[in-house]
C-alpha positions as CSV (number, residue, x, y, z in Angstrom):
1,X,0.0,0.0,0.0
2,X,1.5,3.5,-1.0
3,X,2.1,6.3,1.5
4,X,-0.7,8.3,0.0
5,X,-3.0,5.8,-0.1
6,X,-2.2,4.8,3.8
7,X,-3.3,8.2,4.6
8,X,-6.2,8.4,3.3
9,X,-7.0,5.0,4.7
10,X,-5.8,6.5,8.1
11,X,-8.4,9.8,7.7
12,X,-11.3,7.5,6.6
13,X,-11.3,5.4,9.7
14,X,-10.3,8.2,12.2
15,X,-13.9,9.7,10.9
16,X,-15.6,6.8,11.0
17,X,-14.5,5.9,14.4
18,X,-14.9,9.3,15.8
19,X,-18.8,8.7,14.6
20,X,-19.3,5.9,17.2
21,X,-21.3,3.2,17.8
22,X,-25.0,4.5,16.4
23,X,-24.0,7.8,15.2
24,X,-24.8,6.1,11.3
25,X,-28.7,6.5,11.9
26,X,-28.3,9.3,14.6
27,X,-29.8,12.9,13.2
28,X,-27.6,15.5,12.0
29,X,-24.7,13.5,12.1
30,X,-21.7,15.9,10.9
31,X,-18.4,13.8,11.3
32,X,-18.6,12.1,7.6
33,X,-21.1,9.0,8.8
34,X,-24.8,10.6,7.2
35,X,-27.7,9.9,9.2
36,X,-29.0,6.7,7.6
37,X,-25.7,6.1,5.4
38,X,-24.2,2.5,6.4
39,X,-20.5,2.0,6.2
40,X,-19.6,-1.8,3.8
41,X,-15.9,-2.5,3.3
42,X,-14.3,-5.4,1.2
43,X,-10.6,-6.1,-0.2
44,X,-11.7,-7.4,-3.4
45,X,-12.0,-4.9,-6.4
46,X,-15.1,-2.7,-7.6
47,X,-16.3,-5.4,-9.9
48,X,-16.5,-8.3,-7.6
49,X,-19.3,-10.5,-6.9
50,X,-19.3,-9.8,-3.1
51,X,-19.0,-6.0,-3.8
52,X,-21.5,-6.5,-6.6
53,X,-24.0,-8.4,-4.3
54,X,-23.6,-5.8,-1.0
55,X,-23.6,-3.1,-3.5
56,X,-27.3,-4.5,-4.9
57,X,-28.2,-4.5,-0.9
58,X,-27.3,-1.3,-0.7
59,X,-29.6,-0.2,-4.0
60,X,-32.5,-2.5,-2.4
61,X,-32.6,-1.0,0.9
62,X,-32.9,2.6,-0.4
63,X,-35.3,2.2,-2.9
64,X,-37.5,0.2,-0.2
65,X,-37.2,3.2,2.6
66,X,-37.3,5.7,-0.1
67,X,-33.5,6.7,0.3
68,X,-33.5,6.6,4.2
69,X,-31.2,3.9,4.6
70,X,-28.0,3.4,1.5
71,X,-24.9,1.6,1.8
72,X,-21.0,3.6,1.2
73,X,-19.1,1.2,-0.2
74,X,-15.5,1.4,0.5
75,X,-13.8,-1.2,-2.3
76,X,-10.4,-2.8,-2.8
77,X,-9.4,-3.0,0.9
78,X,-9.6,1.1,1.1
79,X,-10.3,0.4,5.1
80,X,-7.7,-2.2,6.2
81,X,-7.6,-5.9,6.4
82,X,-10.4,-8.1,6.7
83,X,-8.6,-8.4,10.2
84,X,-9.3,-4.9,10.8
85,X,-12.6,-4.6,9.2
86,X,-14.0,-7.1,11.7
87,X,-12.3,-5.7,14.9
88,X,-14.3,-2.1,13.5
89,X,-17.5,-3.8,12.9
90,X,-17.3,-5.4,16.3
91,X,-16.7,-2.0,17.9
92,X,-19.6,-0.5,15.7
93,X,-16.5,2.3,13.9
94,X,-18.0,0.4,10.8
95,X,-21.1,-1.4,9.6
96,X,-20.8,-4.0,7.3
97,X,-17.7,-5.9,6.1
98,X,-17.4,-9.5,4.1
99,X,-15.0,-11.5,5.5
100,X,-13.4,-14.6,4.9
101,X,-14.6,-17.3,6.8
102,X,-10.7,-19.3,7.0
103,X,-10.0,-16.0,8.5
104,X,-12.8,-16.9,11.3
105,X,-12.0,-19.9,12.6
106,X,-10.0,-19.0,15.5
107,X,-12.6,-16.5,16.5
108,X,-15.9,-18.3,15.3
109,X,-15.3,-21.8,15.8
110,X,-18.6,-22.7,13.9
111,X,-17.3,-21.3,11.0
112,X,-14.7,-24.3,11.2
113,X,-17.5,-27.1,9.3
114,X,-18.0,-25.0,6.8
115,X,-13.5,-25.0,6.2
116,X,-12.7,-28.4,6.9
117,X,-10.5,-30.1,4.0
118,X,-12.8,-32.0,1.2
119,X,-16.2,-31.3,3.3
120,X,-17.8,-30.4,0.4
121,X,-18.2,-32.3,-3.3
122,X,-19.3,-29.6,-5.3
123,X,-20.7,-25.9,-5.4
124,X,-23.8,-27.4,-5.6
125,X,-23.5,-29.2,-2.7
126,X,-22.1,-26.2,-0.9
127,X,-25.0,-24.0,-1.7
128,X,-27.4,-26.8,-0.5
129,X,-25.6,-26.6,2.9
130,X,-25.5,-22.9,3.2
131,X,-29.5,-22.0,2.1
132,X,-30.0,-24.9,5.0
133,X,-29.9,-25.5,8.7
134,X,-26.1,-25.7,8.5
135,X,-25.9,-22.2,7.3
136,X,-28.4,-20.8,9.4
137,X,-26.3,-22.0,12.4
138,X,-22.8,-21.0,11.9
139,X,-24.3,-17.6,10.4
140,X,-26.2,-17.7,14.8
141,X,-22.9,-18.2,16.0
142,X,-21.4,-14.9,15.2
143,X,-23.6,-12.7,17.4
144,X,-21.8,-14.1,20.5
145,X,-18.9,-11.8,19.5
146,X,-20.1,-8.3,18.4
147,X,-21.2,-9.2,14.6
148,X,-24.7,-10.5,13.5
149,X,-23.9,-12.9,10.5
150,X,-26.5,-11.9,7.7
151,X,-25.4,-14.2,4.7
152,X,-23.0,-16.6,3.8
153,X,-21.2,-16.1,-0.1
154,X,-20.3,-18.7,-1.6
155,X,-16.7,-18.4,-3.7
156,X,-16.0,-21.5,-5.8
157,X,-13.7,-24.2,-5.5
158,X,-10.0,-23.4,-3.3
159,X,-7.1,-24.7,-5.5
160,X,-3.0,-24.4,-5.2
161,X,-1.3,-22.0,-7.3
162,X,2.4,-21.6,-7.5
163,X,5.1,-20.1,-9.6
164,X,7.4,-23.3,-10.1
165,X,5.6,-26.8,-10.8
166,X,2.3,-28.5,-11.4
167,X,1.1,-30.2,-8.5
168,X,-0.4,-33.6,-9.3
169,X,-0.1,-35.3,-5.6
170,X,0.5,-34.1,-2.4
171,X,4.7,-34.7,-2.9
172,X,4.5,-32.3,-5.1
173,X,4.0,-29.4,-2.2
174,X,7.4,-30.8,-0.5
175,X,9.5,-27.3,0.0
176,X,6.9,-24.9,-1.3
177,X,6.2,-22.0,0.5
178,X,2.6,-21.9,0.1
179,X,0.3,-18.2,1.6
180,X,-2.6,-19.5,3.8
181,X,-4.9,-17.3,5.7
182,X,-4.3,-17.2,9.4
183,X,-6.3,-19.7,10.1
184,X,-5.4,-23.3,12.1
185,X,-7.0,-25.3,9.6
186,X,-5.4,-24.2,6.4
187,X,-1.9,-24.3,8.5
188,X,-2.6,-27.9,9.2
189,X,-3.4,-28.7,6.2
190,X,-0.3,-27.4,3.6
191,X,2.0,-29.1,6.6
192,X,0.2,-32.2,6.5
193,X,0.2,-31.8,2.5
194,X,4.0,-31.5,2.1
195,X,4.2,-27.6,2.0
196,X,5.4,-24.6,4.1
197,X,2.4,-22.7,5.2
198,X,3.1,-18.8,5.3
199,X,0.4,-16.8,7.2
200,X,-0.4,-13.4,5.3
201,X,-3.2,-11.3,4.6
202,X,-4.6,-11.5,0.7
203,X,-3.5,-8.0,-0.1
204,X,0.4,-8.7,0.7
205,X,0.2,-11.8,-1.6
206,X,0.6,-10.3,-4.4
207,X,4.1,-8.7,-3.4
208,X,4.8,-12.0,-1.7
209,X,4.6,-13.5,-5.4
210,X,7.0,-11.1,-7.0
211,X,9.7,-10.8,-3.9
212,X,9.6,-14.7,-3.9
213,X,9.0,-14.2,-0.3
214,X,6.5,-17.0,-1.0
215,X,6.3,-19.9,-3.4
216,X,2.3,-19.6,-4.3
217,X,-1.1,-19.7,-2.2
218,X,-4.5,-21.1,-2.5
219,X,-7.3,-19.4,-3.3
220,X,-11.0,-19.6,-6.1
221,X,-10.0,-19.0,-9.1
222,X,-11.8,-15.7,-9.4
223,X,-9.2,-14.3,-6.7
224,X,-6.7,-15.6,-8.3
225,X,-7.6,-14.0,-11.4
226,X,-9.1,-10.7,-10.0
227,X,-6.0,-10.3,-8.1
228,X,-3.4,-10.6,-10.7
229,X,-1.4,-13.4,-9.3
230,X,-1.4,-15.3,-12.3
231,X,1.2,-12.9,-13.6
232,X,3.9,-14.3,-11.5
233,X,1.9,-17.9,-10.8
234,X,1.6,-19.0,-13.5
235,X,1.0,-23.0,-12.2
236,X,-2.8,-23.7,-11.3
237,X,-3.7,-27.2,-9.9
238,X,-7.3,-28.1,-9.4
239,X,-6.9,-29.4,-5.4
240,X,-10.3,-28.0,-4.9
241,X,-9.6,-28.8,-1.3
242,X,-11.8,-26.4,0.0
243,X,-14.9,-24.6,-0.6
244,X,-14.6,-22.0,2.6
245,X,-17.2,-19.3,1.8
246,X,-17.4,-16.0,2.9
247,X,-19.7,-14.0,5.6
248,X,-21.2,-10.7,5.4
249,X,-21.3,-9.4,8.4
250,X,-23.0,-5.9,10.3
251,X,-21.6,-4.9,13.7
252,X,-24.2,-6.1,16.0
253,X,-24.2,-2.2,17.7
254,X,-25.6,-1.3,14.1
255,X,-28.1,-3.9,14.0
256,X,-29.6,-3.5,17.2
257,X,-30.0,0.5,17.0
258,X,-32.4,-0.3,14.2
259,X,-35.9,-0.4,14.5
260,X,-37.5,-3.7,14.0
261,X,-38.9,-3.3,10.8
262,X,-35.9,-1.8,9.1
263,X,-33.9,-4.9,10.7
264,X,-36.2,-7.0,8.9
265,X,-35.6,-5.5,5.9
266,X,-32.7,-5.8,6.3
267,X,-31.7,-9.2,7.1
268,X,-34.5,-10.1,4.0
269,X,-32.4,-7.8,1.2
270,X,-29.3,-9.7,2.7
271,X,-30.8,-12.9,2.2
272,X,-32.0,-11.9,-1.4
273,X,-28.3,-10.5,-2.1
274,X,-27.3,-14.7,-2.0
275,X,-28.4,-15.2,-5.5
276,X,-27.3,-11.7,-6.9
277,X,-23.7,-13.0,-5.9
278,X,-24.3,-16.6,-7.1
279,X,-24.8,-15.5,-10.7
280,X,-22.3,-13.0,-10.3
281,X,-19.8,-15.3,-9.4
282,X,-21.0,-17.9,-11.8
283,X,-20.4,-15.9,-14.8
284,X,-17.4,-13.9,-13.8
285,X,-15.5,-17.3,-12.9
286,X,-16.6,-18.5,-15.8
287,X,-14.9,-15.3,-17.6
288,X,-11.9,-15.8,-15.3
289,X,-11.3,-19.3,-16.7
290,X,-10.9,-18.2,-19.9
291,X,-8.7,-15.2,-19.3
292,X,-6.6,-17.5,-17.3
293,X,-6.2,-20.1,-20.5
294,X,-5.7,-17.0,-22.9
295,X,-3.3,-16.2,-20.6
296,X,-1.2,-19.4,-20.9
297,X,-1.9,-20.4,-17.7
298,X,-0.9,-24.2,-16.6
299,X,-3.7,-25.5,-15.4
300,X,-3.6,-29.5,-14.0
301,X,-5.8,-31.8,-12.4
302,X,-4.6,-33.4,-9.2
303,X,-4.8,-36.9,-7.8
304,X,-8.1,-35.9,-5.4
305,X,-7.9,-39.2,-3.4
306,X,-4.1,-38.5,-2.6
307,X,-5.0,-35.2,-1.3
308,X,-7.5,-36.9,0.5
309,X,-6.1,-39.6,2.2
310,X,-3.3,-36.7,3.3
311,X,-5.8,-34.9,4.8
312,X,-7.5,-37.4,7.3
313,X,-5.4,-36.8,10.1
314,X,-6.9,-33.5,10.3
315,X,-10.0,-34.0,9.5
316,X,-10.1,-36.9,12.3
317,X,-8.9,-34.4,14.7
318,X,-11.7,-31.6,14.0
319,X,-14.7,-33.9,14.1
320,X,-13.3,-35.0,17.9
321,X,-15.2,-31.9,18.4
322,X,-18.8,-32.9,18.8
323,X,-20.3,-29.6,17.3
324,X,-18.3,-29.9,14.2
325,X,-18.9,-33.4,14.4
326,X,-23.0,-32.5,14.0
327,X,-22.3,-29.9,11.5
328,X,-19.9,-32.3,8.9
329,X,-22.0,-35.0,9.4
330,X,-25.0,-32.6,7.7
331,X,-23.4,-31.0,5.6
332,X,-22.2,-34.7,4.3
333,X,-26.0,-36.0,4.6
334,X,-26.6,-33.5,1.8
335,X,-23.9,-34.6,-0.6
């Protein structure tokens, strides 16, 4: 991040926070934070599907209330990590912010089914899970810690990317230096896989890549496209190893200084926002793919029952826990 842009990252939260919890829907609010303007952050760019979808929330909700309530959209990781995004929206300096739910695990253990290696078969099968009782349950568990969990976006299939080798089989991984997010599971995983796992938020990656600092990451293809790693990645191997979604998120200090009816419109445009990012994401991975072939990207299908059989051990070990052991066992049921 440049100097200039750091600044005006710096003045755009020291505003926001100086509004305070509330301040968003309080009258004559002069510090930058409108009366009835909500604050949404994410670190992807304009154009994608998650800042498409709570950008459609935000379009929804004011043409319901008549322009009373609109969303500010602050794009491209303008307000921080998602690390830092959450710690705001739990302390109400912002409103919304997406995050990523391998990001969450530490903090929302819940969030932990919906991570775990080869849980899922299919985006399909993920979305099943998430419209169902599964989803509704780990989206419950985020209000015990400042957030109310409003949807859950889906983000395609998590695959390895690296600049030096296909990767066919879980040897392949031996010496790599591979970015995961700082999250137990993922850390488990690339060690149990062969690979050196190297903690980093998504927006150092990319400098990561070119500094050789790391090796590659894992990541949807989208990201990996939107991003621009494939300019120095230029190895993609279809692991799908995960299908870890993300969560949209509103600081719960937000949500409960709204009156009832407004939450319920609310939490119903959220809902509604699911399938505005669905097809969003469908067709823009879909455009992804073949930039990335244009591209002359290496792309390689793995040995999926190698990975697999690598990945027990962990697996084992998270379903010890009898609430994850409830949650895998539905979210297998609806294979």
């Amino acid at each position: 991040m440049s100097a200039a842009v750091d600044r005006q990252r710096r003045r755009v939260l020291q505003g926001l926070c100086a509004a305070g919890a509330g301040a968003v829907f309080g009258a004559g609010a002069s510090d930058g934070r409108a009366a009835g303007v909500f604050t949404a952050t994410d670190v992807h760019p304009k154009d994608y599907p998650t800042v498409a979808a709570v950008r459609w929330l935000g379009e929804t909700l004011e043409r319901q209330t008549g322009g009373r309530l609109r969303i500010r959209m602050y794009h491209a990781g303008q307000l921080g990590r998602e690390s830092d995004t959450l710690e705001l929206a739990r302390n109400g300096a912002i409103d919304f912010t997406r995050v990523y739910t391998g990001a969450l695990n530490n903090a929302f253990p819940l969030t932990r089914a919906l991570c775990m290696p080869f849980a899922f078969d299919s985006v399909a099968h993920q979305r099943r899970v998430h419209d169902g009782a599964v989803g509704a349950a780990v989206l419950r568990g985020f209000e015990s810690r400042g957030v109310i969990g409003l949807a859950l976006y889906d983000s395609g299939a998590r695959c390895f990317y690296n600049t030096r080798r296909p990767l066919h089989a879980p040897r392949d991984l031996a010496g790599l230096k591979l970015r995961v997010p700082p999250s137990d599971i993922f850390i488990a995983l690339i060690r149990l896989l062969g690979g050196n796992p190297t903690p980093l938020p998504y927006g150092q990656v990319f400098s990561a890549l070119e500094t050789h600092l790391i090796d590659g990451a894992e990541n949807n293809l989208r990201s990996f496209h939107a991003s621009r790693h494939f300019e120095t990645a230029r190895y993609w191997s279809q692991s799908a190893h995960s299908y870890a979604p993300d969560a949209l998120l509103i600081s719960k200090r937000t949500f409960d200084g709204l009156k009832p009816s407004d939450r319920a419109l609310l939490t119903d445009a959220a809902r509604a926002s699911v399938r505005v990012m669905r097809e969003a994401w469908d067709t823009s991975e879909a455009e992804s793919r073949r930039a990335l072939e244009a591209a002359g990207v290496a792309m390689n299908t793995v040995d999926a029952a190698a990975f697999r059989r690598a990945a027990e051990p962990l697996v084992r070990e998270l379903l010890a826990d009898p609430q994850l052991r409830a949650l895998h066992a539905a979210i297998r049921k609806a294979a």
